[in-house]
C-alpha positions in Angstrom: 0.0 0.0 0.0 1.4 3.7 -0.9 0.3 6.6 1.4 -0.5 9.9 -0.8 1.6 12.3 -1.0 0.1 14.6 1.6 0.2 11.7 4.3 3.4 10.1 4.5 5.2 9.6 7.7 7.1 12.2 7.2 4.3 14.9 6.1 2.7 17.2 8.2 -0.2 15.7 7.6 0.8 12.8 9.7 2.6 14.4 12.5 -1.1 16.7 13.0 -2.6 14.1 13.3 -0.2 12.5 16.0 -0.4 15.7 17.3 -3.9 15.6 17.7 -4.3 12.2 19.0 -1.8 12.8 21.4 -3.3 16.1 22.9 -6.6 14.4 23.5 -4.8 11.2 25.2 -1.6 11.2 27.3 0.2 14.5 25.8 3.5 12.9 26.6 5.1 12.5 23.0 4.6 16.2 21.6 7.9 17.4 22.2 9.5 14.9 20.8 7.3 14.3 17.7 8.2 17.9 17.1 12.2 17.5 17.6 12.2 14.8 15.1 9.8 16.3 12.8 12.3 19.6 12.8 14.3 18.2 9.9 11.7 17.7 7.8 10.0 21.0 8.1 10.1 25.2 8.7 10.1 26.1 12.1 7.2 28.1 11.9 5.4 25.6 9.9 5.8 22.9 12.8 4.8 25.5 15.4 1.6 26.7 13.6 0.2 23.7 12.3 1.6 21.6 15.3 0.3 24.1 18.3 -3.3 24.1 16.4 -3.9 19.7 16.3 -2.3 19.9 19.5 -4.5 22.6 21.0 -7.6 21.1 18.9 -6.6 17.7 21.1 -6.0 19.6 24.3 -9.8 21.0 23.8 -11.1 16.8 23.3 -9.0 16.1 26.3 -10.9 18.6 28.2 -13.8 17.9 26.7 -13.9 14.1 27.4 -12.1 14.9 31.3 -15.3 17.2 32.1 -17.3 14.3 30.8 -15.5 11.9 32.9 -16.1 14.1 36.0 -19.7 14.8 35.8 -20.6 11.1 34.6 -23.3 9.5 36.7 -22.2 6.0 35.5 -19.9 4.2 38.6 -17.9 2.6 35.8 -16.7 5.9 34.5 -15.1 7.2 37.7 -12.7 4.8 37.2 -11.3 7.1 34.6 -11.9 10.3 36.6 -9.0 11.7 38.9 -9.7 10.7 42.5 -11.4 13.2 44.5 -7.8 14.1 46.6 -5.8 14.9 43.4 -9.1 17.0 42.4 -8.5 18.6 45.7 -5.0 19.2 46.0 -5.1 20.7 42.3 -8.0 23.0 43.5 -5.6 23.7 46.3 -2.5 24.8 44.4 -4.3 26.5 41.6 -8.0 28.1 42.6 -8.6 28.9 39.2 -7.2 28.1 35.3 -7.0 31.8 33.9 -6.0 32.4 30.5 -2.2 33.5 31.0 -1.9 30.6 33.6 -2.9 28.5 31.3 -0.5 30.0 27.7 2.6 30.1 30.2 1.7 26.4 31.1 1.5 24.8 27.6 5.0 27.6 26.6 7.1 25.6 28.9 7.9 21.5 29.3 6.3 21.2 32.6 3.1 19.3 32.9 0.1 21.4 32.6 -2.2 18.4 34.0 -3.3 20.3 37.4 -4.5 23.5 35.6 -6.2 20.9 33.1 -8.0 18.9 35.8 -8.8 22.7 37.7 -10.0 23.9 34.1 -12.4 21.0 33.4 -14.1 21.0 37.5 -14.8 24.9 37.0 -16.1 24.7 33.7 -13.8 26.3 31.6 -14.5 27.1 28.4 -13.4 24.6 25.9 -12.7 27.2 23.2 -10.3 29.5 25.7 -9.1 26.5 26.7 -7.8 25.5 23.1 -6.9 28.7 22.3 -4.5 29.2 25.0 -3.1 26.1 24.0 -2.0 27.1 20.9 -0.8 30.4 21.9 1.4 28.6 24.4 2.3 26.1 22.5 2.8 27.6 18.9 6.4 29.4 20.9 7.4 26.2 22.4 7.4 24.0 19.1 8.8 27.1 17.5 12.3 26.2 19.5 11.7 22.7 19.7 11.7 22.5 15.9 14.5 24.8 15.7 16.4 22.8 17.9 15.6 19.7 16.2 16.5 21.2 12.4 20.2 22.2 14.0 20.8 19.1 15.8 18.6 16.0 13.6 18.6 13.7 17.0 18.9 10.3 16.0 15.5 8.3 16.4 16.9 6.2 19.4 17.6 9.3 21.5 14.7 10.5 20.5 12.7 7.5 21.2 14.5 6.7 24.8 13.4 10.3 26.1 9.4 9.3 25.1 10.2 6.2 27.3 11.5 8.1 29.9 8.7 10.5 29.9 6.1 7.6 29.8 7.9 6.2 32.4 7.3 9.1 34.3 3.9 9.0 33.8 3.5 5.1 34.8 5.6 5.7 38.0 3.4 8.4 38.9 0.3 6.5 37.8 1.7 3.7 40.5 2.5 6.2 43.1 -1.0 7.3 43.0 -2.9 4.4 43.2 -0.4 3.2 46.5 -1.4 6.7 48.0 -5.1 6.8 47.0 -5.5 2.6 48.3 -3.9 3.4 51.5 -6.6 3.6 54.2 -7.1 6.9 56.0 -4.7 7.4 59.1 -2.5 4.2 57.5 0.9 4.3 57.9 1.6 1.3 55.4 
């Protein structure tokens, strides 16, 4: 089977849609879909089309976390955030404003508290997206710089997505210890 021209592993085509997918999943592999794609694209190319199917998935995200949370089927809290790490994100951020949340997606850090604060208040799913992509379209900007100058080989590339999963399962693990524990437990 041949892919058209416009989708090919390498277009941009593809990588928006990776893009996308990502945003409205785990939005762990972004930056380093963008540092390989940066030597087979402009700079400002990646960062405009990149920021917008990663905003556009960012806005599904919310969407389907705000589902999620207001769900009145039991077997969908399962996929909610427990009620603590709803709290303690309330906690550290009252609210998701607009800068908050453009300064979040600009920078590496996970933006996953201001999400889960965003989708409990009701944020709107439009703001939402669009400071998304005004965050974001900077931060691909460099990352695809950096990744034109320096064309990281695949398996440097690909270790830092398995460290950044890994991340993601230890803290996955380290939550479900904490949240399991009974109240008062010290085990």
């Amino acid at each position: 089977m041949t892919w058209p021209t416009a989708f090919t592993p390498e277009s941009l085509g593809f990588l928006c849609a990776l893009l996308f997918l990502d945003g409205a999943t785990l939005a762990a592999a972004s930056t380093v879909l963008i540092l390989s794609y940066g030597r087979y694209h402009e700079a400002w190319t990646l960062a405009t089309a990149g920021a917008l199917a990663s905003s556009l998935g960012s806005g599904v995200q919310l969407a389907l976390l705000r589902w999620a949370l207001h769900a009145k089927h039991p077997w969908m809290h399962r996929f909610a955030p427990s009620r603590e790490r709803i709290d303690t994100a309330l906690k550290s951020y009252p609210s998701a404003s607009f800068l908050a949340l453009v300064v979040a997606r600009a920078t590496p850090l996970p933006d996953a508290p201001l999400k889960l604060v965003a989708a409990v208040g009701g944020y709107p799913i439009s703001l939402y997206a669009l400071a998304s992509f005004l965050g974001t379209a900077p931060y691909f900007y460099v990352l695809a710089l950096i990744g034109r100058r320096f064309k990281l080989p695949w398996w440097v590339l690909a270790g830092a997505l398995g460290v950044v999963l890994l991340g993601v399962a230890i803290d996955w693990v380290r939550r479900r210890r904490t949240a399991a524990r009974p109240p008062g437990g010290d085990s």
